[in-house]
Phi, psi and omega in degrees: 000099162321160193271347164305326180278352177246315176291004177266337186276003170264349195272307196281345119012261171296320195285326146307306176315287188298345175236354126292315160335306221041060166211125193276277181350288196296335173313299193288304146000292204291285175304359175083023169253164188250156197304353209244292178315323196283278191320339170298000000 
């Protein structure tokens, strides 16, 4: 696995993760990413 395939596989994640929370905030939060990275 190449680090691109891991980083899509972190991206999608978090997007799952926010959408059962259904909170982005808390999403980003939990996993260390910042809300401004999520929207990107």
């Amino acid at each position: 696995m190449n680090s691109e395939t891991k980083l899509i596989k972190n991206k999608l994640g978090l997007l799952k993760l926010a959408e059962e929370l259904g909170n982005v905030s808390q999403a980003c939060k939990y996993l260390g990413y910042s809300r401004d990275t999520f929207y990107r």
